[in-house]
C-alpha positions as CSV (number, residue, x, y, z in Angstrom):
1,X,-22.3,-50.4,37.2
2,X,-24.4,-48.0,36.8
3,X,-24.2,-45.8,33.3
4,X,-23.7,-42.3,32.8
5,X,-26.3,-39.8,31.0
6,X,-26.5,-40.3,27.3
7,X,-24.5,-37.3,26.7
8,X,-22.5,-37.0,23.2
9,X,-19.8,-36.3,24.6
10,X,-17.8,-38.6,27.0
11,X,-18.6,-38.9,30.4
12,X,-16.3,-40.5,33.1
13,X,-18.0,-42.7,35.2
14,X,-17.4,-42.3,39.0
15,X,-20.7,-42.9,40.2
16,X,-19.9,-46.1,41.8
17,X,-16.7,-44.7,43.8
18,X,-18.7,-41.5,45.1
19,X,-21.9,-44.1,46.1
20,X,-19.0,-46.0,48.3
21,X,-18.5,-42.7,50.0
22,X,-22.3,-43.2,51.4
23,X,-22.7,-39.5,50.6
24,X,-25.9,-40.1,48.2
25,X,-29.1,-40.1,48.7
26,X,-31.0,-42.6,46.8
27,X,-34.0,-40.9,46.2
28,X,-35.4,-40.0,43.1
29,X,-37.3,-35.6,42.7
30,X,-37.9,-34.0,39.9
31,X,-35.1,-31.7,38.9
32,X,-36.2,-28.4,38.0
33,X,-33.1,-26.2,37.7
34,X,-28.9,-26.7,37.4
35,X,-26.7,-24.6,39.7
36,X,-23.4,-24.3,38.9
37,X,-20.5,-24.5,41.5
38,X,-16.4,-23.9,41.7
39,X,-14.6,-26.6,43.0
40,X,-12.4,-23.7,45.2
41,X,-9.2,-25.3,43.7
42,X,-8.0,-27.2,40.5
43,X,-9.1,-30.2,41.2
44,X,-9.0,-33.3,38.7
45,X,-12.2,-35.6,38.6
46,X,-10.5,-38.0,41.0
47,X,-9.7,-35.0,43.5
48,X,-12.7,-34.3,43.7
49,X,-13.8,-37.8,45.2
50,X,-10.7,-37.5,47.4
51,X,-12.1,-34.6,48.8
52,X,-15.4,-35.9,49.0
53,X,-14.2,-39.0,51.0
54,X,-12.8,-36.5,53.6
55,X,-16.0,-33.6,53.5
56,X,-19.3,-35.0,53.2
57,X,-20.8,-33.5,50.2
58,X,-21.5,-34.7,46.4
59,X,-22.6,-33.0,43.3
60,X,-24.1,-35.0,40.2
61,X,-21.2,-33.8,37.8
62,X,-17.5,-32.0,37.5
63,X,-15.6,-30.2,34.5
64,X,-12.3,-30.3,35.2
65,X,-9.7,-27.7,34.1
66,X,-9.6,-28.9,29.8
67,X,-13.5,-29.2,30.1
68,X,-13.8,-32.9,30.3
69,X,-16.7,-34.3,32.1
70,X,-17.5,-36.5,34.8
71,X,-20.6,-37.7,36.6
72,X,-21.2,-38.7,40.4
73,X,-24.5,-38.8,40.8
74,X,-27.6,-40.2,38.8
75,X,-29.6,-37.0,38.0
76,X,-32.6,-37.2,39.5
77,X,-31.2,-38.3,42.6
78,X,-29.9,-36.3,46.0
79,X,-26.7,-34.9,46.1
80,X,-25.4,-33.1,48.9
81,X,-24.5,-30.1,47.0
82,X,-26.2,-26.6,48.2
83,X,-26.6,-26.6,51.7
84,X,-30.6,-26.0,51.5
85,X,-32.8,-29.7,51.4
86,X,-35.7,-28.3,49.0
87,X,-32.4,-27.2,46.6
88,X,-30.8,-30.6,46.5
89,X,-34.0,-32.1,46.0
90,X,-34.9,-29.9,42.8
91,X,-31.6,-29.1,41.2
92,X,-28.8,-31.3,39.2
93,X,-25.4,-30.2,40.4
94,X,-22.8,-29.3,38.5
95,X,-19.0,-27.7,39.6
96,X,-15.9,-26.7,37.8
97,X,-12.3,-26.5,38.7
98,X,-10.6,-23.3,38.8
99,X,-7.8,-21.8,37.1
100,X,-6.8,-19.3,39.7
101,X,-7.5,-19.3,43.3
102,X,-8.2,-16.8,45.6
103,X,-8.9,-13.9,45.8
104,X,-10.2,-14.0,42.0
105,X,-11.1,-17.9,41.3
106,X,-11.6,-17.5,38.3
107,X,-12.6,-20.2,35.6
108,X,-11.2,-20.9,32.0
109,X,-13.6,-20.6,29.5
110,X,-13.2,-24.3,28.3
111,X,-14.2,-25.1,31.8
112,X,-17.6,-23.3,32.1
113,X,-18.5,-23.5,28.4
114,X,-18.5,-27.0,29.0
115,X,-20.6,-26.9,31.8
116,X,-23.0,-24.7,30.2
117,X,-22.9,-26.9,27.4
118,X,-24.1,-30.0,29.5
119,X,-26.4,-27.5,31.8
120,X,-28.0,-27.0,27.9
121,X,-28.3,-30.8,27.9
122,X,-30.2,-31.3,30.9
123,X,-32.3,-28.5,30.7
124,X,-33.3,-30.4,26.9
125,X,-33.1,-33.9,27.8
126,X,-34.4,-33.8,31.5
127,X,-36.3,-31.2,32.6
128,X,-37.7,-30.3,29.9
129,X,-37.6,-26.5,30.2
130,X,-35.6,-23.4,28.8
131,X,-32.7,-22.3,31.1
132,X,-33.3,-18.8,32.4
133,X,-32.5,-16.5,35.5
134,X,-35.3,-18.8,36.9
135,X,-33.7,-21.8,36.6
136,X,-30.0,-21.9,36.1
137,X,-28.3,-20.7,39.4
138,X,-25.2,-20.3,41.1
139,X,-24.7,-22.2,44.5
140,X,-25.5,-18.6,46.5
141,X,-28.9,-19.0,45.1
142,X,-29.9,-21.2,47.9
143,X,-27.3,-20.8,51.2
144,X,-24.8,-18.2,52.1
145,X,-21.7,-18.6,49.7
146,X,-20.0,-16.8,47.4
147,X,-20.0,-19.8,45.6
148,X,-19.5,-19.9,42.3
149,X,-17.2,-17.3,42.9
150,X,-16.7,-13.2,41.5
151,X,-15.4,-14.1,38.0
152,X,-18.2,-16.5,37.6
153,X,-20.7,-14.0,39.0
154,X,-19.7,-11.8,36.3
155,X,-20.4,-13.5,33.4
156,X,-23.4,-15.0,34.0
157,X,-24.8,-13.5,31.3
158,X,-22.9,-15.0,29.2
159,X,-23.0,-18.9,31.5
160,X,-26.8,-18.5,30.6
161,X,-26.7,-17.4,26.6
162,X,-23.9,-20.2,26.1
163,X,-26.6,-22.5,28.0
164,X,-29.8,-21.5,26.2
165,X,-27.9,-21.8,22.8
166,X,-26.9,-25.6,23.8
167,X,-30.5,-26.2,24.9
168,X,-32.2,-24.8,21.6
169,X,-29.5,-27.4,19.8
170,X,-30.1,-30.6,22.2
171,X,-33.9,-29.5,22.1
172,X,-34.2,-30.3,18.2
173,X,-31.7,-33.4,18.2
174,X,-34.5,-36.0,18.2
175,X,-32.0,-39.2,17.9
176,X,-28.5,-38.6,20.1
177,X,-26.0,-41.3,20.7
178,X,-24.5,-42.3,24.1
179,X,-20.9,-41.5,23.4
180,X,-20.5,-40.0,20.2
181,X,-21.1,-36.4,19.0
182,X,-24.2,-34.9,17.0
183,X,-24.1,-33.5,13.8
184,X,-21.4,-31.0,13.0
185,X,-24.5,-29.3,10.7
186,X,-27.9,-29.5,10.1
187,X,-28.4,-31.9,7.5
188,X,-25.4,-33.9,7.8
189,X,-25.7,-37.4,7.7
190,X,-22.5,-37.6,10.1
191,X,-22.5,-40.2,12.7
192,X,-23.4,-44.1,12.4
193,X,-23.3,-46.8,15.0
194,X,-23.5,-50.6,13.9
195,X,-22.8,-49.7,10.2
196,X,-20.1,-48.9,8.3
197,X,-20.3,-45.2,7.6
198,X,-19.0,-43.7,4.1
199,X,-18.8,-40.7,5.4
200,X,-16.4,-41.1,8.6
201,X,-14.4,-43.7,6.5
202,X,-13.7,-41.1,3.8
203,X,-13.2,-38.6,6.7
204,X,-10.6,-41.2,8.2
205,X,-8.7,-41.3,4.9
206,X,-8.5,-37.6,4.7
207,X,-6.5,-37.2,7.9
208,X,-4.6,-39.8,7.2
209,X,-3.5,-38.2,4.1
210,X,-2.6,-34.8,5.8
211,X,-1.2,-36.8,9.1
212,X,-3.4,-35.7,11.6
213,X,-4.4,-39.5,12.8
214,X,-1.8,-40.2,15.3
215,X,-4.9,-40.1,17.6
216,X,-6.7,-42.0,15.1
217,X,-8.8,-44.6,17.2
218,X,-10.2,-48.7,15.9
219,X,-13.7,-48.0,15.4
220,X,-12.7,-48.9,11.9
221,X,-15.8,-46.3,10.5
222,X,-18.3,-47.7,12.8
223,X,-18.4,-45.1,15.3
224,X,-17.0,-41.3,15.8
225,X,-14.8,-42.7,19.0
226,X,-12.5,-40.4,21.6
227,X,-9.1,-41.2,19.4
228,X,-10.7,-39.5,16.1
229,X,-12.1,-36.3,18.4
230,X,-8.2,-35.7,19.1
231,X,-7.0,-36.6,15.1
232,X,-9.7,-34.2,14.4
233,X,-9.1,-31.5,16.6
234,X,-5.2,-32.5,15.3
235,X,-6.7,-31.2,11.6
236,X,-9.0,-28.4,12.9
237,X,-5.4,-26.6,14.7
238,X,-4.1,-27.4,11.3
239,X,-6.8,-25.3,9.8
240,X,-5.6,-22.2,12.6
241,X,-8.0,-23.2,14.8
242,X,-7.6,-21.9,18.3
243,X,-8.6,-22.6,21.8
244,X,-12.2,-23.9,22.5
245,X,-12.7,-23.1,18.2
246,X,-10.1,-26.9,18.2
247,X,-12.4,-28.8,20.2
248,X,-12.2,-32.3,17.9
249,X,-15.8,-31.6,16.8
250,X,-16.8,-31.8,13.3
251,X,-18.4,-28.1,13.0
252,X,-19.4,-26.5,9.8
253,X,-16.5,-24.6,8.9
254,X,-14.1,-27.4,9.6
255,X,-16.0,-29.7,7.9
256,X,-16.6,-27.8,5.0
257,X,-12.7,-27.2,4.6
258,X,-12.0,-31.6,4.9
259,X,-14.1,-31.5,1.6
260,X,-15.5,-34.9,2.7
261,X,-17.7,-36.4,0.3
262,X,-21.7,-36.2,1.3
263,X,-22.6,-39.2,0.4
């Protein structure tokens, strides 16, 4: 099977199912922008497929309605995505479900701060360049659409800070691991794989103590895996964390309240 980007956080794979769809083209470009999409409904990962099996179009990637991501398409290949053949050769895909429909289609802010998250990524870790007004787009940029929708059109400002601020993160993490997360702070000696970490084994303890592992998953201290995001995020909302703010990432404030040893 073929494996998803090297993203820290998790990725569902669905390359394989869209591939059966035969709407890929296996042919490698360089990518030199991301355009963002709406799905034009509140579709799950899986819907999106569905639909795709019935419409023939693709797109390399999908946030779905909590933010979680999925990928379709291996990034430096075609997707059938923005109506123009010079577009789909140069740009890496992404949409996100709605959270209203028409007339406003709007999109929750978990939704398309994960997607400018993972635009941030790809602009670091694949084409190499800053995200700007040159190079991160909505679908209208290359056909006739009001794709990615009004709401979307009027934060871009926002879409594009959100992005550049992941970028200048991703751009100075020199050693990321598929399917953990990155340091919750520069400096933090946070995330191990292979070895037994001090520091996520005295983590673990500490929400055990307050109760907030009922998530808690069997990497036994080895690795920062899915079940510990949710025990954290458990902790974090414990704290009066709210919304995106109880993601189940380790982030400076957080952290500094678990009073976790740096050792």
């Amino acid at each position: 099977m073929t494996a998803t980007i090297a993203y820290d956080r998790t990725v569902s794979n669905l390359i394989a199912e869209l591939n059966a769809t035969g709407h890929v083209t296996h042919e490698a470009y360089k990518k030199t922008s991301v355009t963002l999409h709406h799905n034009a409904g509140r579709f799950s990962h899986q819907g999106m497929v569905n639909l795709w099996k019935k419409r023939r179009a693709s797109a390399h990637f999908d946030v779905d309605a909590a933010g979680a991501v999925a990928q379709y398409v291996k990034v430096n290949e075609y997707a059938w995505a923005v109506g123009d053949t010079a577009g789909n050769q140069s740009t890496i895909s992404i949409e996100m479900a709605n959270a209203t429909l028409a007339p406003g289609w709007s999109v929750a802010d978990v939704t398309w701060k994960s997607a400018a998250r993972l635009a941030g990524w790809l602009f670091a870790k694949v084409i190499g360049k800053r995200p700007s007004r040159s190079n991160l787009f909505y679908h209208h940029h290359w056909s006739s659409t009001e794709c990615a929708g009004p709401h979307m059109e009027k934060i871009y400002d926002k879409v594009l800070a959100e992005t550049q601020e992941a970028y200048d993160h991703f751009k100075d993490s020199h050693h990321p691991v598929p399917g953990s997360h990155t340091e919750p702070f520069p400096g933090a000696s946070f995330f191990h794989t292979g070895r037994k970490s001090p520091i996520i084994a005295a983590m673990h303890h500490r929400l055990v103590t307050e109760g907030c592992n009922q998530y808690q998953s069997n990497a036994n201290a080895d690795v920062w895996g899915p079940g510990d995001v949710k025990s954290y995020a458990a902790w974090q909302r414990k704290l009066h964390f709210k919304g995106a703010d109880a993601n189940g990432i380790p982030g400076k404030a957080s952290w500094d309240k678990l009073h976790v040893p740096n050792v």
